[in-house]
N, C-alpha and C positions, 0 to 999 in steps of 0.2 A: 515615491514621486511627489513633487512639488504639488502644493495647493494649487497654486495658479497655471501648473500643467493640466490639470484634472480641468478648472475650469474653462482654461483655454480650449482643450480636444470639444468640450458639450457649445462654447460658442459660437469654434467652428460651425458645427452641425447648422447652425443658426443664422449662418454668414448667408444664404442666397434670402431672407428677409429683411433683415439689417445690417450692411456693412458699414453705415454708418455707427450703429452701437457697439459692433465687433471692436472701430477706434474707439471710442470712446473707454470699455470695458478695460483695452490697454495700457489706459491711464492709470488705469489701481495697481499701484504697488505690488510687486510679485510679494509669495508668500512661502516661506517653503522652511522644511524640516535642514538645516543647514549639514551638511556632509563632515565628516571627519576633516581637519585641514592641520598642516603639519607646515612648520616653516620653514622652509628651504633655504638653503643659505645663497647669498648672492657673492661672487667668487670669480677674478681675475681682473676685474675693473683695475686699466690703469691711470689712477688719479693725477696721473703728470699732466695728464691732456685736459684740456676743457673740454668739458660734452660738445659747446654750441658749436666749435670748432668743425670735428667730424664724430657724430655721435655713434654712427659705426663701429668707428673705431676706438672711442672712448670706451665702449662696453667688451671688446671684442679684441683688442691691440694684441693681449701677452698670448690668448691666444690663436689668433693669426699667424704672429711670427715665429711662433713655437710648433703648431704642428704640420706632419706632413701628409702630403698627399703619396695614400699608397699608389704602387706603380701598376697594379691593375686597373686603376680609377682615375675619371679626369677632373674626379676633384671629391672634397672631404667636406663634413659639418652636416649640415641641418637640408632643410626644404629634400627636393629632389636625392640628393646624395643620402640622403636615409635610407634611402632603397637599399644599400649595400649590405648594411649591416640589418634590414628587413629580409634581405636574398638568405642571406646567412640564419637566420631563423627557419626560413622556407624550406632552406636546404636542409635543416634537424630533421623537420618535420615529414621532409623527404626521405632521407632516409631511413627514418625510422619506419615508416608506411610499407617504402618498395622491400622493406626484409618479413615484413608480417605477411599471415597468410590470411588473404582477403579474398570475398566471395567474390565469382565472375559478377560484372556488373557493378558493383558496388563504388562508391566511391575512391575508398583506399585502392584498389583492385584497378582503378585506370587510374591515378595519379601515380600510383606505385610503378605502374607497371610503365607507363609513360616515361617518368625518371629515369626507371632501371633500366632502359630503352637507350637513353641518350648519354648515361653513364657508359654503355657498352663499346668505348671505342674503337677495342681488338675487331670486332664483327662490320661496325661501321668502315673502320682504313681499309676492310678488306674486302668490303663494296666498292671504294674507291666512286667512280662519278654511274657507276652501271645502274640507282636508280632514277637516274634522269636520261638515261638512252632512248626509253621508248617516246620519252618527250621530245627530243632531240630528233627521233628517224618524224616523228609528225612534221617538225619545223620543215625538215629535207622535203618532206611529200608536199610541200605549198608550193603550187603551181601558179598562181592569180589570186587578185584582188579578193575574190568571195572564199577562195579555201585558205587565206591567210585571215577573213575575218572570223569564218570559221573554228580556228584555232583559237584565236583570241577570247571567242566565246567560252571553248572548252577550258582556255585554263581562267580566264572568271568566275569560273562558277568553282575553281580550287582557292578560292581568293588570291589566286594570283592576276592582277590588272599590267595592264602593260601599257596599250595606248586608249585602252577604255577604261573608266573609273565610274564603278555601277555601285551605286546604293539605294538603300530606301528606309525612309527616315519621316518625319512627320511634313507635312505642306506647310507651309512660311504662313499661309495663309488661311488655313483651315486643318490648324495643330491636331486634332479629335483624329485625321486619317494620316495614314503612313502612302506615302505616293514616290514614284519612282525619280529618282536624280541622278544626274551624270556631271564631274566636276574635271577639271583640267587635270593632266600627268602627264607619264610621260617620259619624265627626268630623270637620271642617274643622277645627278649633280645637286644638293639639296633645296636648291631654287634657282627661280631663272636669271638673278645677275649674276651668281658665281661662272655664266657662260659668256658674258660682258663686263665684269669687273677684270680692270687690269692690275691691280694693286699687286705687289710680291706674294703676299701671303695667300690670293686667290690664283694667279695663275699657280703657284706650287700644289693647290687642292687639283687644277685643270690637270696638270702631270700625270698625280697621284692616281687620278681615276682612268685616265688612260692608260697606265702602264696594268692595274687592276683589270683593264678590258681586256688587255693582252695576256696576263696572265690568266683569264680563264680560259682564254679560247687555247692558249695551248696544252694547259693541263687537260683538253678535251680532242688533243690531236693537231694541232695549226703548228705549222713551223714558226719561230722567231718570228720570220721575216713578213708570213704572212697574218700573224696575229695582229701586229702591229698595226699593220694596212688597215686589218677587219676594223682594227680600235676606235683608231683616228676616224675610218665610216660612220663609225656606231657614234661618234662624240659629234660629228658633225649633223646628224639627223635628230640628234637628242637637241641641238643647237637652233636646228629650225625649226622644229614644235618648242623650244623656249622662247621665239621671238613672240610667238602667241599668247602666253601666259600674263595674265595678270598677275603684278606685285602684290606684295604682303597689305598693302598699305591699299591696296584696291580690292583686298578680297574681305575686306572690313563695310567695304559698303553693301548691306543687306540688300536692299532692293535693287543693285545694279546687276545682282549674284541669284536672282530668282528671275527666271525666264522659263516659266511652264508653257510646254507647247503643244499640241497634237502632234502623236507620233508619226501622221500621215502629210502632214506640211512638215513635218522634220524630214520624210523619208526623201519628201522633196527636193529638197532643197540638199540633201548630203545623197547624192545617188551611192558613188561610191564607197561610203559607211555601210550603208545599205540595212537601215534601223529598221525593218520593219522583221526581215530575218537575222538580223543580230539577238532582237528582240527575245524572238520564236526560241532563240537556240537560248539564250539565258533562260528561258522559262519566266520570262515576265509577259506577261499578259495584262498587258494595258494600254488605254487609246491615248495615254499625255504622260509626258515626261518633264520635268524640269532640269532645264540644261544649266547649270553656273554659269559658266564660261563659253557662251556661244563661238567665242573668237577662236578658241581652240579647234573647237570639234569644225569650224570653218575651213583651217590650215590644213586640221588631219587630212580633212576628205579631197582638198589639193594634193596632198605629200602621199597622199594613197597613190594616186595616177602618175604624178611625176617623178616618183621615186623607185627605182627599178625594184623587182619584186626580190630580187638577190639582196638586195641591199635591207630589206623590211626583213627577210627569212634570217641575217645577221643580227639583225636589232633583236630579235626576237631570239636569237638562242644566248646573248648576250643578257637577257633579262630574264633569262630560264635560268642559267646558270648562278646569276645572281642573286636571284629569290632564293633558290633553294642551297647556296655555297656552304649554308653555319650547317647544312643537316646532312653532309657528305663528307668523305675524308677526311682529315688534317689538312692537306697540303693547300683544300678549297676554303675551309677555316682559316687556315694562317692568311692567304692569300688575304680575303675581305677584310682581316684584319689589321694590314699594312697600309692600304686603305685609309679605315677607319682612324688608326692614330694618327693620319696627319690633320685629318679633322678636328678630332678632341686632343691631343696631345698625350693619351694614353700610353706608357711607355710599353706595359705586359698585358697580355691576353689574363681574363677573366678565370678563373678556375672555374673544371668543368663541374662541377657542380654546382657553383654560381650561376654561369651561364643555363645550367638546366632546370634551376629551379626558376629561373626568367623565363624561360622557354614554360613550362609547364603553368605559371601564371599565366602566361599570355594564352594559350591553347584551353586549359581546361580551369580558365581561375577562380570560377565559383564553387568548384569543387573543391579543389585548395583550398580556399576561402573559408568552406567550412570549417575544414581543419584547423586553420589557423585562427580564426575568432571562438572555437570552441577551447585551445590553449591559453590564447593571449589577450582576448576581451571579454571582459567583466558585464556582466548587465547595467549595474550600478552605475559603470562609466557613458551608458548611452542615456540613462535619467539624468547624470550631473547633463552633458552636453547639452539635452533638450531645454533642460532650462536657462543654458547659458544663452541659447539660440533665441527662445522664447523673450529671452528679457533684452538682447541687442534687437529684436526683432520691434518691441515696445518703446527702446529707447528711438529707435527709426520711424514710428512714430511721430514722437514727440520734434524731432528735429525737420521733419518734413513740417509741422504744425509752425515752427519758428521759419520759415523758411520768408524772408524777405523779397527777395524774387518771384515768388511763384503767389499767383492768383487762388483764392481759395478755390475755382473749382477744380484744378488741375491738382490740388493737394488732396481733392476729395480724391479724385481717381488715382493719383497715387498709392494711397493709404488702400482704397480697395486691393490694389494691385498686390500691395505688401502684406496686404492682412491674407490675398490668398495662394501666399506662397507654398507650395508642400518640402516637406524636412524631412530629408531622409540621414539616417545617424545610423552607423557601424556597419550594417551588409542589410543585404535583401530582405526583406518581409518572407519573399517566395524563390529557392533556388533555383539555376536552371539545371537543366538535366542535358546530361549527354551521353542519351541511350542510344543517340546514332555514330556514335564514335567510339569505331573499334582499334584499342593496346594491343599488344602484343609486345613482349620484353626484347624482342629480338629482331624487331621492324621499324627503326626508330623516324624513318623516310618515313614510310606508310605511314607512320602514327600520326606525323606533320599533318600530310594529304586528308588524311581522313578529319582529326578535327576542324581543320582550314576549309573542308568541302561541306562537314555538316554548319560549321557558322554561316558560310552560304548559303545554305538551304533554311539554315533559321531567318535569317535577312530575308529571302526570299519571300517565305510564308507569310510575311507580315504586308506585304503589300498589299494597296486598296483595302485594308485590313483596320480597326479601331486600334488607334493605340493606345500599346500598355502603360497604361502610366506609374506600375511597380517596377520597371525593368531600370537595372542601372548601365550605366555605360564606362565604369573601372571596377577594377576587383576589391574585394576587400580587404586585401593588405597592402594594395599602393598607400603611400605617402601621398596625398593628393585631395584637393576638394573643387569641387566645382559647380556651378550653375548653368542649367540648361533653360535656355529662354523658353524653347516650344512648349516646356511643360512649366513653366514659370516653377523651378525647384531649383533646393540648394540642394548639394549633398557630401557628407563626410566622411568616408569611408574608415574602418577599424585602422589605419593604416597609418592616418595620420593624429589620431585622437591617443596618442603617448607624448614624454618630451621628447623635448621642451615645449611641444606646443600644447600638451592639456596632458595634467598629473593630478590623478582624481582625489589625492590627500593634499593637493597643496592649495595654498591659499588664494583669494580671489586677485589679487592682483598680478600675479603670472599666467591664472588661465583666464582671464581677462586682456593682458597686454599680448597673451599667446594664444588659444584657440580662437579668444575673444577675434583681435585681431582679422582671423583669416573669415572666419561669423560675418562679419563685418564686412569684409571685404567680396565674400558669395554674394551678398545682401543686395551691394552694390552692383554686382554687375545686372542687376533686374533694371538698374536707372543708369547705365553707363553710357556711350554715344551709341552702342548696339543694343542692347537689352531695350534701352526706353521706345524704340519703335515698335516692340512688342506690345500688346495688352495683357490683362488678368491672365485671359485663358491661352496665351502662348501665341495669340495672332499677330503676325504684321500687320497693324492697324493704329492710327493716329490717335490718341487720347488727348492731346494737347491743345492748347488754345496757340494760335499764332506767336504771339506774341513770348510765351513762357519756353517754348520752345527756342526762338532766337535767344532770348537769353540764357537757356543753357547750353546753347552751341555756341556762344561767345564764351562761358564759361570752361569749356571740354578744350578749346581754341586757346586757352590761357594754360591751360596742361599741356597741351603740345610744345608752344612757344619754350614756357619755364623746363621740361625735361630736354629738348633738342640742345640747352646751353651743357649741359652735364658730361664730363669729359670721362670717360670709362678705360680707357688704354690707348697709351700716345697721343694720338690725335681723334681717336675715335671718338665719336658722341653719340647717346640714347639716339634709336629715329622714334622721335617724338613722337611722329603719326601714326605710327604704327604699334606703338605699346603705351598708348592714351587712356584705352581702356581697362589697360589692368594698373594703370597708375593712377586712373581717377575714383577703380577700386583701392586703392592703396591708402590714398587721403581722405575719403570718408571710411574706412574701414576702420582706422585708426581713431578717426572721430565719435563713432555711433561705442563703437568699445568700450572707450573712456566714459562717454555719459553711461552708458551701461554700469559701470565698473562701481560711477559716484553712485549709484543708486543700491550699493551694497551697506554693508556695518564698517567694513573695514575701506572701503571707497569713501568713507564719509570721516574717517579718520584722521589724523596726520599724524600719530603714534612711529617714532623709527621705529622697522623690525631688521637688525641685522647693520645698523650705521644707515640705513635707506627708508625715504619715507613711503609710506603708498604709491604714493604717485609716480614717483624714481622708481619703484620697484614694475609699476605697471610697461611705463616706459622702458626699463630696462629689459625685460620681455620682450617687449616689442624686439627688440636688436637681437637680442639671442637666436630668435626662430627662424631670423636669416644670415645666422652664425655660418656661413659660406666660403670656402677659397677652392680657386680652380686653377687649370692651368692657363694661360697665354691663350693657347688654341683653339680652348672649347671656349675660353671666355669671348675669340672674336665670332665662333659660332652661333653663341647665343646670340649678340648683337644682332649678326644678321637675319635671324630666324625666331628666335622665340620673344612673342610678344608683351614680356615679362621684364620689367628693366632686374639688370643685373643685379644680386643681394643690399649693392651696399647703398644703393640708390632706392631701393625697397623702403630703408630707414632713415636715411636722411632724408632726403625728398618729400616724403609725406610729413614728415617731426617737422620742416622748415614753413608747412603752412597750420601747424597746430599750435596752437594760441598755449594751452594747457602745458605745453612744450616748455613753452620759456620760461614759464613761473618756478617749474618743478627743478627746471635745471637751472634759473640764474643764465638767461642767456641773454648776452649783453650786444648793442651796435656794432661793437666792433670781433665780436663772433663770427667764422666760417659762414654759419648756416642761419645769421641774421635774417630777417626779412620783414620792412616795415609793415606795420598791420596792414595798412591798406592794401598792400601787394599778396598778401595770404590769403588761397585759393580756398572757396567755399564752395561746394557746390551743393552737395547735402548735408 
């Protein structure tokens, strides 16, 4: 481990005396025993193009156009889609476990057995839909409003949500307790304009999901003619709890999404929700709740009385049969799955060993987890990381310190902020256990239920509870990182700490321009248009001086503007407002990297290694790690839904407000991705 890890852990200690010496100490040059570093060759740049043009594409062109997307997958390369060839690992590892002979209880012994569960197709097709019948004869026993709310309870607490959505999670406002929340659902559809967009490509998803309604209600007994009916019911009552929902673009406002209430003026006010015995039956026991979306649970408690109780007892075996379709038969498999590809444009189903090593990630994945960090993650590689973090964490810093905008007091309280971020690198400190989830090789339903019911019961226990602040919220072989405000923490899971984003032998200028990068980019969402309303300790609370505030929200207003002009397919463009926050992570991410990066031996260089200098190589990183191509369908998906602008705007877009950009590459006026200085977006 690095010197200035060792000294940084004993500063911390130090940090509730002087957070101002904590910065100050930041200022000294990291110190550290340098790593093996081996130089990678850099490989497929097509030099025909000008970088400034499309830099994406300059690094990325030969190939792009060269490979394919397999036909199990709705797309190939880097970021997310690593998980394919991560599944593919899980799944060794899988198999290899479910043939050994593991003690009951044990690790190996429920992952194994869990697999070799869902591996077992012959046993499952000839179950066919018989273990969701006795769910199904409950729905038939709902007579009224209270023994339909009833039911809803019951399968919440299997984590199955249907028109309630129960969590508990830490308070907006006093992060130290976990308090109970309820947010909008509801949906079949994956949000509420796909039920108001007209466009071709959405009414054909509108079809898609209604013909899918139909098709399970018959695979469960409905003739043709009356599935269909059931369908178009179920699409239009999914329709009127969408008129309630708040947009993506409105579920971004923190405080307008925190409505903590007495559960006894809630009960008030929603009679026929009927919160106080909803409550009782979830097993939460508590006198306030925070409702998100008031507007919703408003509608529900109308569409409870207006809506004949036939019509709710459809909805409801419509979203029984849905939840559980991938853990039944083939025919209920295939079915979700026809579905599914019109959404992503997948053209084949997943092998099932694919599918089940996902399935066993998502259910039991800290126990995986084990497994897989004890195969595939080095210790070595969580000391490189920590000092990379360490030293972008320094260099953020110093760029908050240069900041022209901002008032030194507000820099002061920044810098606290940053200085007491916690790092969490490759998996848990402390695993969790799940002694209350009982395998069996030959129950692969049951196995779902049971893990699904004790994660509820974990959720549960925590309420009105101190939180943990070791617990992670991904496993540790997602491809994935991320930042949680409540607890003011990054985190990086073993999943994504391979390449191209960080390869522990190679040199600073790749895991710089690549882990560095996304470092960077966690870093940022602490000071983003959401994270900044947070403080230190994970509270919604003001830190800010008036005035430095309007100017960073004239700033965050200059990223929405510049990404909404950005054309992505046909006529399609970024929504701005809606993915501002992971693109104002994008352009400081990019920035703090780089100064990080100058602060190395070989950042301080201009040595070509390979025809490419430092700097071209850090940048050229940068493009690799959203080395990306997808199909048509899942690319107009993402648009709509994921708050992440698509790969290739991930590196142009940030490169066109980095200064460092156009030296390295000679990028000239009349370049693509020109942008006069004055017009290049600073915020940190």
């Amino acid at each position: 481990m690095s010197c200035f890890a060792i000294h940084l852990k004993e500063i911390i200690q130090a940090m509730k005396n002087s957070v101002i010496l904590l910065i100050t100490i930041f200022a000294i040059t990291a110190c550290s025993n340098p790593p093996k570093k081996e130089i990678v060759p850099i490989t497929g740049i097509d030099s025909t193009l000008r970088p400034g043009d499309n830099f994406f594409r300059y690094v990325n062109h030969k190939w792009y156009d060269s490979v394919q997307i397999p036909s199990s997958q709705a797309g190939v390369g880097a970021y997310m889609f690593m998980n394919y060839p991560q599944r593919l690992r899980l799944q060794g590892i899988l198999d290899s476990v479910s043939q050994s002979d593991n003690s009951d209880g044990s690790v190996g012994q429920k992952v194994g057995d869990f697999y070799a569960s869902g591996m077992d197709t012959v046993t499952i097709n000839k179950r066919g839909y018989n273990p969701i019948k006795p769910i199904l004869a409950k729905i038939e026993g709902i007579s009224d409003i209270s023994s339909l709310m009833n039911f809803v309870a019951a399968e919440t607490k299997m984590n199955n949500s249907s028109i309630i959505a129960f969590g508990v999670s830490p308070d907006d406002k006093n992060s130290s307790i976990n308090i109970a929340h309820v947010y909008q659902t509801g949906l079949g559809l994956p949000d509420r304009d796909y039920y108001f967009n007209k466009d071709a490509s959405t009414l054909a998803i509108q079809q898609a999901y209604k013909k899918y309604l139909a098709t399970l209600f018959q695979l469960t007994g409905s003739t043709a003619e009356a599935a269909k009916k059931d369908a178009n019911l179920v699409y239009d009552l999914d329709k009127q709890l969408a008129v309630s929902h708040k947009t993506r673009v409105e579920l971004r406002d923190i405080k307008a999404n925190y409505n903590k209430i007495a559960v006894t003026a809630l009960a008030n006010s929603h009679k026929n929700i009927g919160w106080i015995d909803l409550l009782n039956n979830l097993g939460a026991k508590t006198d306030s709740i925070d409702v998100g979306q008031p507007a919703y649970y408003d509608t529900l408690n109308k569409l409870l009385k207006t809506v004949p109780i036939d019509s709710w007892k459809l909805y409801q075996k419509a979203n029984t049969i849905n939840r559980y379709a991938n853990a039944l038969s083939k025919d209920f498999v295939d079915a979700s799955f026809e579905y599914a590809k019109v959404l992503s444009g997948q053209a084949v189903q997943k092998t099932r060993g694919e599918k089940m090593a996902s399935s066993v990630d998502n259910y039991l994945g800290e126990a995986l987890g084990q497994l897989y960090v004890k195969k595939y993650f080095p210790e070595e590689a969580k000391e490189r990381v920590l000092d990379l973090v360490n030293n972008l964490q320094k260099a953020y810093a110093v760029r908050i310190d240069n900041l022209a905008w901002m008032s030194d007091s507000t820099k002061i309280k920044s810098k606290e902020k940053l200085a007491a971020i916690t790092k969490k690198i490759g998996y848990p400190d402390k695993w969790k256990n799940y002694n209350h989830v009982n395998i069996a090789r030959d129950t692969y339903f049951e196995n779902v239920v049971s893990a699904a019911t004790a994660a509820y019961e974990l959720k549960l226990a925590k309420l009105d509870q101190p939180v943990d602040k070791s617990e992670w919220y991904t496993t540790p072989s997602t491809v994935t990182a991320y930042n949680n405000p409540s607890a003011n923490e990054i985190v990086f899971p073993a999943g994504i700490l391979q390449p191209p984003y960080f390869d522990n032998n190679a040199d600073d200028a790749l895991n710089y321009g690549g882990i560095g990068m996304v470092i960077g980019h966690e870093l940022t969402h602490t000071f983003d248009d959401q994270g900044a309303q947070f403080d230190k300790d994970g509270n919604v609370k003001n830190w800010w001086t008036k005035d430095d505030y309007e100017n960073f929200k004239s700033r965050i207003q200059k990223v929405i503007d510049m990404y909404s002009t950005f054309t992505v397919l046909d006529s399609i463009h970024i929504k701005g407002a809606m993915t501002v926050g992971e693109n104002t992570a994008d352009i400081a991410g990019i920035a703090v990297a780089y100064d990080a990066f100058k602060m190395t031996k070989e950042g301080q260089d201009s040595t070509k290694i390979g025809g490419f200098t430092p700097d071209q190589r850090f940048f050229i990183s940068v493009a690799k790690i959203w080395r990306v191509k997808m199909k048509d369908e899942f690319l107009r998906l993402w648009i709509n839904n994921n708050p992440h602008s698509p790969p290739v705007w991930r590196v142009n877009g940030p490169l066109m407000n980095t200064t460092p950009f156009y030296k390295a590459f000679d990028v000239k006026p009349q370049d693509s991705m020109f942008l006069p200085k004055k017009d290049r977006i600073t915020i940190w």
